[in-house]
C-alpha positions as CSV (number, residue, x, y, z in Angstrom):
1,X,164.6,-108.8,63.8
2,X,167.7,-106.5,63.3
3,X,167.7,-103.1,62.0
4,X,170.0,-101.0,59.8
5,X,171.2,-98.3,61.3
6,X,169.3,-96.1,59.5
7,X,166.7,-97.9,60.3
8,X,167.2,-97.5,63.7
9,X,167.8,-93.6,64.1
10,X,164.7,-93.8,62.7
11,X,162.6,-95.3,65.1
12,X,164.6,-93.8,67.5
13,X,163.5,-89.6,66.2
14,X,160.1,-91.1,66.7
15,X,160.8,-91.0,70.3
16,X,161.9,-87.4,69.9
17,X,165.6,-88.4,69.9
18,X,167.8,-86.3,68.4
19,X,170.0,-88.0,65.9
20,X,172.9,-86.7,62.7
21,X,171.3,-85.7,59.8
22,X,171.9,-88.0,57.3
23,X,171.1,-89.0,53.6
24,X,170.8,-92.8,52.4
25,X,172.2,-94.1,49.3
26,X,171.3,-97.2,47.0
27,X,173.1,-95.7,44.1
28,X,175.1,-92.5,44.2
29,X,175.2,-89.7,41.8
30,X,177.5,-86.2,41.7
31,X,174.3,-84.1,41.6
32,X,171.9,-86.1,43.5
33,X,174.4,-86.5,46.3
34,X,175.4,-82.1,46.1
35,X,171.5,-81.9,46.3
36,X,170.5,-83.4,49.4
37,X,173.6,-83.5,50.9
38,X,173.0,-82.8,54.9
39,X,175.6,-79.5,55.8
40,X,178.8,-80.3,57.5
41,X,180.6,-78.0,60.1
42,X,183.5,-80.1,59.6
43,X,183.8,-80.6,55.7
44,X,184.1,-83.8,56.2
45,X,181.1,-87.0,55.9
46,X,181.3,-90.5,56.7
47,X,180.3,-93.2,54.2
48,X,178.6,-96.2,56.3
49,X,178.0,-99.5,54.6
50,X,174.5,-100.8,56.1
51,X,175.0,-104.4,57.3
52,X,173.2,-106.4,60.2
53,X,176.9,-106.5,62.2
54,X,179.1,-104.1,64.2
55,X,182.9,-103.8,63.5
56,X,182.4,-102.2,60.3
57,X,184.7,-99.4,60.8
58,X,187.5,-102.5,61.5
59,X,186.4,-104.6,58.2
60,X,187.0,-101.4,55.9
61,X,182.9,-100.6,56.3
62,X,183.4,-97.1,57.2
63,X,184.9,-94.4,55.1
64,X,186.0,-90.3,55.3
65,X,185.3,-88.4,52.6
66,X,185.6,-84.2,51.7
67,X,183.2,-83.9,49.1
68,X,180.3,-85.3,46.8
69,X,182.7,-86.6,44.4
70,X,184.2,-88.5,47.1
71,X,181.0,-89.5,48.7
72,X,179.8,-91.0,45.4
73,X,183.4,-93.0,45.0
74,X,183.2,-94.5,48.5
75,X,179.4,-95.4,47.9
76,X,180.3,-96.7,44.6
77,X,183.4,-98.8,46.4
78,X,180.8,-100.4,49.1
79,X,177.8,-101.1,47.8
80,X,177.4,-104.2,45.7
81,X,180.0,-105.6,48.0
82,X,179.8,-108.0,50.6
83,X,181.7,-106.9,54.1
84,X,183.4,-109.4,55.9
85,X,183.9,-108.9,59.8
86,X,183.6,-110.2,62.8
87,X,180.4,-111.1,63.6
88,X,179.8,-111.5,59.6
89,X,181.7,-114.6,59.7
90,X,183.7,-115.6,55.8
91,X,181.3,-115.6,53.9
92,X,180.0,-111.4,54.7
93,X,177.0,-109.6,54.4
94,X,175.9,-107.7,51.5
95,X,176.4,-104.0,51.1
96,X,172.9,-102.5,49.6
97,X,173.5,-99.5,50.6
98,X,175.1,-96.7,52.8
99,X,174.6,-94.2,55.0
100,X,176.1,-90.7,54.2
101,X,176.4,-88.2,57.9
102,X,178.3,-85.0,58.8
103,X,181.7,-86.0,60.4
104,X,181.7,-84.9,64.3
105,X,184.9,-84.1,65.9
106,X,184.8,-86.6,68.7
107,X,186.2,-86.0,72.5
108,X,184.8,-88.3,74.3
109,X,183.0,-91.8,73.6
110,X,180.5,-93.8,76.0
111,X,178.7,-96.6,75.5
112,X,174.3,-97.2,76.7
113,X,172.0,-99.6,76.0
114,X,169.2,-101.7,76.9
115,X,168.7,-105.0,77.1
116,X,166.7,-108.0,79.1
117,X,168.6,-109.6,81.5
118,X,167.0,-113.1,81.5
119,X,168.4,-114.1,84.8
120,X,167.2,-110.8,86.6
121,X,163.8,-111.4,84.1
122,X,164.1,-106.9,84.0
123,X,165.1,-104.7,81.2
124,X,168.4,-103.3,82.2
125,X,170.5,-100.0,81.0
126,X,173.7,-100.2,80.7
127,X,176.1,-97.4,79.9
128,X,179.9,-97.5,80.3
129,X,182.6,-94.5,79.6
130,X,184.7,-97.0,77.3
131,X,182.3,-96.5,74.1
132,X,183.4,-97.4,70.9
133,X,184.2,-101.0,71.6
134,X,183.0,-104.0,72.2
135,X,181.4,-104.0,75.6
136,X,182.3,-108.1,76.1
137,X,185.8,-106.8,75.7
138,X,184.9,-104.0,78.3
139,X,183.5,-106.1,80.6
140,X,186.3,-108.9,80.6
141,X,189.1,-106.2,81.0
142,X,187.4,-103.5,83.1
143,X,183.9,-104.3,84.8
144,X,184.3,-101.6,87.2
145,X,183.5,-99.5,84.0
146,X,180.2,-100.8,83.3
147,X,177.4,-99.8,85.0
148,X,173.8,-100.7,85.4
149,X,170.5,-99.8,86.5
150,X,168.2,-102.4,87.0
151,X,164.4,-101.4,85.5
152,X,161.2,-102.0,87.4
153,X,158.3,-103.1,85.0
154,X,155.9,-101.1,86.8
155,X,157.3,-98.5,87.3
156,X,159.5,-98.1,83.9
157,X,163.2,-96.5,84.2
158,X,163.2,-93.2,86.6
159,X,164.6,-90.4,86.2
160,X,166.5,-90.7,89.1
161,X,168.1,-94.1,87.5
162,X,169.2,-91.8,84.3
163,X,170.9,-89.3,86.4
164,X,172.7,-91.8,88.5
165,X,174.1,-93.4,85.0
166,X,175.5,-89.9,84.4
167,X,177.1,-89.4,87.1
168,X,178.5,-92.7,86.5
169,X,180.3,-91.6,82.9
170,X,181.7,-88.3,84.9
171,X,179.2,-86.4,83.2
172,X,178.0,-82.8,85.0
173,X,175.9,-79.7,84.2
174,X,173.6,-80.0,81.8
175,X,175.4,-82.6,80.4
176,X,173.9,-84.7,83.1
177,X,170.0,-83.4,82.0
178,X,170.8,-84.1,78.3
179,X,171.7,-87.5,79.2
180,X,168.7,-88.6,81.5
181,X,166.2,-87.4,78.9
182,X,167.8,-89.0,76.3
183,X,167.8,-92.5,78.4
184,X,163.9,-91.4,79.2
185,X,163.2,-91.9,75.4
186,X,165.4,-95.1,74.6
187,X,163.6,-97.1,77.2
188,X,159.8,-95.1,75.7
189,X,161.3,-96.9,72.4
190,X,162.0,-100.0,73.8
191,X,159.0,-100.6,75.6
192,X,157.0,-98.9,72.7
193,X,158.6,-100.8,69.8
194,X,158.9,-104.2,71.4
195,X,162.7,-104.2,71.4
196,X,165.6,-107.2,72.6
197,X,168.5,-104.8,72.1
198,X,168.6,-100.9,71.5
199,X,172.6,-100.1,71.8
200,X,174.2,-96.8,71.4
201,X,177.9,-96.8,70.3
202,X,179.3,-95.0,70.1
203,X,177.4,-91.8,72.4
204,X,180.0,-88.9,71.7
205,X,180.8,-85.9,73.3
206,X,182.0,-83.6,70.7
207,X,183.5,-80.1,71.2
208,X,180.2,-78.1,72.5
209,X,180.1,-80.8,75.3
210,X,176.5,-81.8,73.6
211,X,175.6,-86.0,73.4
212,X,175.8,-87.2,69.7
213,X,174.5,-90.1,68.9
214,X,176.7,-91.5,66.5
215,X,176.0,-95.3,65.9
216,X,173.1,-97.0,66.9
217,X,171.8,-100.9,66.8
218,X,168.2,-102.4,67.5
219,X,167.0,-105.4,67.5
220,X,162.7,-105.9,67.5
221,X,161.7,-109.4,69.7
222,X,160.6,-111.8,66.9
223,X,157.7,-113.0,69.1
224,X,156.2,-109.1,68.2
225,X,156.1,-109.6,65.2
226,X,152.4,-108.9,64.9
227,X,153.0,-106.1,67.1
228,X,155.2,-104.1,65.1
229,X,154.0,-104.9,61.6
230,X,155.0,-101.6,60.6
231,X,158.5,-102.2,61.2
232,X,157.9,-106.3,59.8
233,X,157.5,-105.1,56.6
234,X,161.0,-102.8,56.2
235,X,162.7,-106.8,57.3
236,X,166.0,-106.8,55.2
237,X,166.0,-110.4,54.4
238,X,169.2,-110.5,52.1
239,X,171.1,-109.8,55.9
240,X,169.5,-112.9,57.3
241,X,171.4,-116.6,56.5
242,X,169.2,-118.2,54.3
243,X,168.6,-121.5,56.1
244,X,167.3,-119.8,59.0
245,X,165.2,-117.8,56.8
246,X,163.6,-120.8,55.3
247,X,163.2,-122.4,59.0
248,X,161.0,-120.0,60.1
249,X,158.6,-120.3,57.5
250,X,158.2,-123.5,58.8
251,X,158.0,-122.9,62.5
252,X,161.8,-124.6,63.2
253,X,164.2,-123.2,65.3
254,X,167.2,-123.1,63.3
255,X,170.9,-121.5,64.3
256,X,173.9,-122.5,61.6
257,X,177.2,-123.4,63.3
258,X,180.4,-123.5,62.3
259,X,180.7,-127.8,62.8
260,X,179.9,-130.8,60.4
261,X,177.4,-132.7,63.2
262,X,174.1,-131.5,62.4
263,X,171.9,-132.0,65.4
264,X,167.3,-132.1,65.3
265,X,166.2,-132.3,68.7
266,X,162.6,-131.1,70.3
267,X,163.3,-128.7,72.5
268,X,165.6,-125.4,73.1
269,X,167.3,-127.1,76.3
270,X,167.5,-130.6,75.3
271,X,169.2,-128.5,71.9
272,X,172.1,-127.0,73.7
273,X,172.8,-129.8,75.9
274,X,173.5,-132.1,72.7
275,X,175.6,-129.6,71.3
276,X,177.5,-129.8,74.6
277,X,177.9,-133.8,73.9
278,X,179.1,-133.0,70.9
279,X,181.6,-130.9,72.1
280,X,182.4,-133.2,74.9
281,X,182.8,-136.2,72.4
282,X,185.3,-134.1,70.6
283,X,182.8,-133.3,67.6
284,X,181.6,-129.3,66.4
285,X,177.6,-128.7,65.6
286,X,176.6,-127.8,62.6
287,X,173.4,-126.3,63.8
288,X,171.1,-125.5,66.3
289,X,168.4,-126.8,65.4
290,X,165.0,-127.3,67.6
291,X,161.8,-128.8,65.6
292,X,159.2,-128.2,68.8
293,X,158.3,-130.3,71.5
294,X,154.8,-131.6,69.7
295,X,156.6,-132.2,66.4
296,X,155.4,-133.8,63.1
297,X,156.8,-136.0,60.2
298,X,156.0,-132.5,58.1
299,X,158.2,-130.6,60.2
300,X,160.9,-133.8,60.8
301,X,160.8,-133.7,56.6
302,X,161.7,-129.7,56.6
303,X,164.3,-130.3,59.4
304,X,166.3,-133.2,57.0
305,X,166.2,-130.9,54.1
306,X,167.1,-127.9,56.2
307,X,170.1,-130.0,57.3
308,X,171.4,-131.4,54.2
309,X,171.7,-128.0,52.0
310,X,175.0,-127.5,54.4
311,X,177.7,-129.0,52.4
312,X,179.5,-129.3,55.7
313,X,177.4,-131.7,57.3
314,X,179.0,-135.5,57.9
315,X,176.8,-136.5,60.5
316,X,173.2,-136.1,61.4
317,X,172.1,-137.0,65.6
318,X,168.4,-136.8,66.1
319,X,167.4,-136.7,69.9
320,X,163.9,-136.8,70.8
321,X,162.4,-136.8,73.9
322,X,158.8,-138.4,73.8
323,X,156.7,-136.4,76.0
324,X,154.2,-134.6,74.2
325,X,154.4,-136.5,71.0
326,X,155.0,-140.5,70.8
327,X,158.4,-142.2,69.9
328,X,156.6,-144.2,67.5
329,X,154.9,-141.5,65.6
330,X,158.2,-139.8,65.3
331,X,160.5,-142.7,64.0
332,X,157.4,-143.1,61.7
333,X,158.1,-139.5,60.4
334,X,161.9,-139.6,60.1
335,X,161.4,-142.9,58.1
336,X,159.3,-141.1,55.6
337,X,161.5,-137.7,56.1
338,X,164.8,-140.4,55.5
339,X,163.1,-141.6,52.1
340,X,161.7,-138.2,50.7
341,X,164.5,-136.3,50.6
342,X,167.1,-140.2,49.5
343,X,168.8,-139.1,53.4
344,X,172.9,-140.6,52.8
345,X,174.3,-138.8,55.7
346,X,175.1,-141.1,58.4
347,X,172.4,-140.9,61.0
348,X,172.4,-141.8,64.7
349,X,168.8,-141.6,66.2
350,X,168.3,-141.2,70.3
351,X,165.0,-141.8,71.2
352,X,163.7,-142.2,75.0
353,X,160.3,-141.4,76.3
354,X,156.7,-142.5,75.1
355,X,156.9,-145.8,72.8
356,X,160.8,-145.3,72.6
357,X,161.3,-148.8,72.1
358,X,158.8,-149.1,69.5
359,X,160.1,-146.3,67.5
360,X,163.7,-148.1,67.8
361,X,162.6,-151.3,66.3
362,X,160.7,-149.3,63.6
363,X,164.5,-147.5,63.0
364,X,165.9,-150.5,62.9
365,X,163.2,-152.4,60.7
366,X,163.4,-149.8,58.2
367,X,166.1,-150.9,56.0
368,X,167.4,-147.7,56.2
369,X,170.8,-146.1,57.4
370,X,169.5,-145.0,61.1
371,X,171.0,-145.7,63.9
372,X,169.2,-146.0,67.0
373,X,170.7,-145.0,70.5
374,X,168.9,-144.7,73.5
375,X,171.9,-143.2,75.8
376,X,172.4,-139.4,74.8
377,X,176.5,-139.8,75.6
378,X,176.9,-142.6,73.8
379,X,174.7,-141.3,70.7
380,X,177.0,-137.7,70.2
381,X,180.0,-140.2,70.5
382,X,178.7,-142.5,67.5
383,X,177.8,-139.3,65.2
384,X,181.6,-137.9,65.9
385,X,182.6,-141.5,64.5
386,X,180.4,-141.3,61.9
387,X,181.5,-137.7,61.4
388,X,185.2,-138.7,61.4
389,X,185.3,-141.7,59.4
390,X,183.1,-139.8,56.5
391,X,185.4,-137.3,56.6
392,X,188.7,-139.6,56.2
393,X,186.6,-141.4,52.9
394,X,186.0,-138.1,51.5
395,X,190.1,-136.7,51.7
């Protein structure tokens, strides 16, 4: 689960991190705003819409202003909108409200986080002196400027780790202090709060050499859910894409794509490499979209109608692997998934495993329009057909 940002320097002054003062907004009067208004040594405040994405500042998300009139005319121009950037994709996020913070005359920027590293299976912290971009960028045009510290699980991050990091950015003095203790408290907050991603960026150094933590993201692990039911129940929904929304409810693992082949397949690996055939067969995915490796018709009947509320989709390719659950019992459920919810996509079904051949001849006996495959290649090359020729009718 994300977090707004103001959500997120929350949690974070649990931990006894320092953070801005700041005031949030849902609607935005004169008087209200000259009221509360935190003081500013500069004059100045910035307006921050609160969306679940970075590049905000790029997309027009972040704006200056030099009094409460003006705070109140940028929260009036930003909220009710919908920001468009990067990681938003077209269609943008809603804008529901903003965060208002003294402006801080910036000299330097870094960038820290923390974050498992599945491949090392450790929490790692990684800070950089090129803050205030995107650290893939970083990392593609200078990795000698990012730098980690690999976290023992028993131990927890040491102090020693911290200091190293600051050396690291060129920090000294009691710079170097300031910045161990506030790396002590991310990871407290990340171990504590049952986090995937706590990022800092940017980490400023502003005139008095003191560390300002100017932006900062979290993400909770979903699987903590009952953890952190505190946190569960501040969940911004209106940030998450509906579809996905709808798939949890019913225990599917659902991603949406950019692509017009919609893929249901039963289990995360066997998932990613049938997007990869899609690719390969010169097709784009629609979804991601994993219904469980002991599935039922139930869930098969959710999947379809997950899948066929994207207008996009031309093409559906189911590929099921029978291991836990029979071949049989699932052709049985995508026959009564097909005819609940009147399936007219064109459908290619792959199934090998338990009673494959079974559940094949049950496909084919059905009298409806599913295609049975038993070769994975040659199953992502039928739906691209499929997908193809629906899309030359349509034009």
């Amino acid at each position: 689960m994300n977090l707004h940002e103001y959500q997120a320097k929350s949690l974070l002054s649990e931990f006894g991190v320092e953070v801005p003062p700041n005031l949030l907004l849902k609607q935005a009067s004169a008087k209200q705003v000259a009221t509360a208004l935190p003081a500013s040594e500069s004059g100045r405040w910035v307006v921050k819409a609160q969306v679940h994405s970075g590049a905000r500042g790029k997309a027009g998300g972040v704006l200056l202003a030099e009094s409460a009139d003006e705070i109140v005319q940028a929260a009036d121009a930003l909220i009710g909108t919908r920001l468009v950037t990067e990681q938003a994709g077209s269609a943008g996020l809603p804008v529901n409200s903003v965060l208002v913070e003294p402006a801080v005359t910036i000299e330097r920027e870094f960038y820290l986080a923390l974050m498992v590293d599945r491949a090392l299976q450790r929490v790692v912290m990684i800070a950089s002196p090129e803050g205030g971009m995107d650290i893939e960028v970083v990392a593609e045009s200078r990795p000698e400027a990012i730098f980690r510290a690999i976290i023992n699980p028993t131990l927890g991050l040491g102090a020693y780790q911290a200091r190293q990091l600051a050396f690291a950015l060129g920090l000294d003095g009691r710079q170097v202090n300031a910045f161990a203790s506030l790396a002590l408290k991310l990871y407290r907050a990340f171990v504590g709060r049952d986090a995937a991603l706590i990022e800092i960026n940017p980490l400023a150094q502003v005139a008095d050499g003191e560390l300002v933590v100017v932006d900062a993201k979290i993400s909770l692990d979903d699987n903590a859910g009952y953890r952190q039911t505190e946190w569960w129940q501040h969940r911004d929904v209106t940030q998450e894409d509906p579809a996905e929304r709808k798939a949890i409810e019913h225990g599917l693992n659902y991603v949406s794509l950019e692509g017009n082949i919609a893929c249901m397949v039963n289990g995360a690996g066997l998932a990613m490499a049938t997007m990869d055939l899609i690719q390969q067969a010169g097709g784009m995915p629609a979804n991601f979209l994993d219904v469980g490796g002991g599935t039922s018709a139930a869930k098969v009947t959710e999947a379809f109608k997950l899948i066929l509320e994207n207008e996009r989709v031309e093409a559906i390719l189911v590929n099921i692997f029978g291991g836990i659950v029979r071949c049989d019992l699932i052709a049985e459920g995508i026959i009564e998934a097909a005819r609940e919810v009147e399936l007219d996509v064109p459908t290619v079904v792959r199934l090998v495993g338990t009673n494959a051949e079974q559940g094949r001849q049950m496909l084919g006996d059905s009298g409806l329009a599913l295609i049975a495959e038993d070769d994975l290649a040659a199953a992502a090359e039928r739906a691209v057909t499929l997908a193809n020729s629906n899309r030359e009718v349509s034009q």
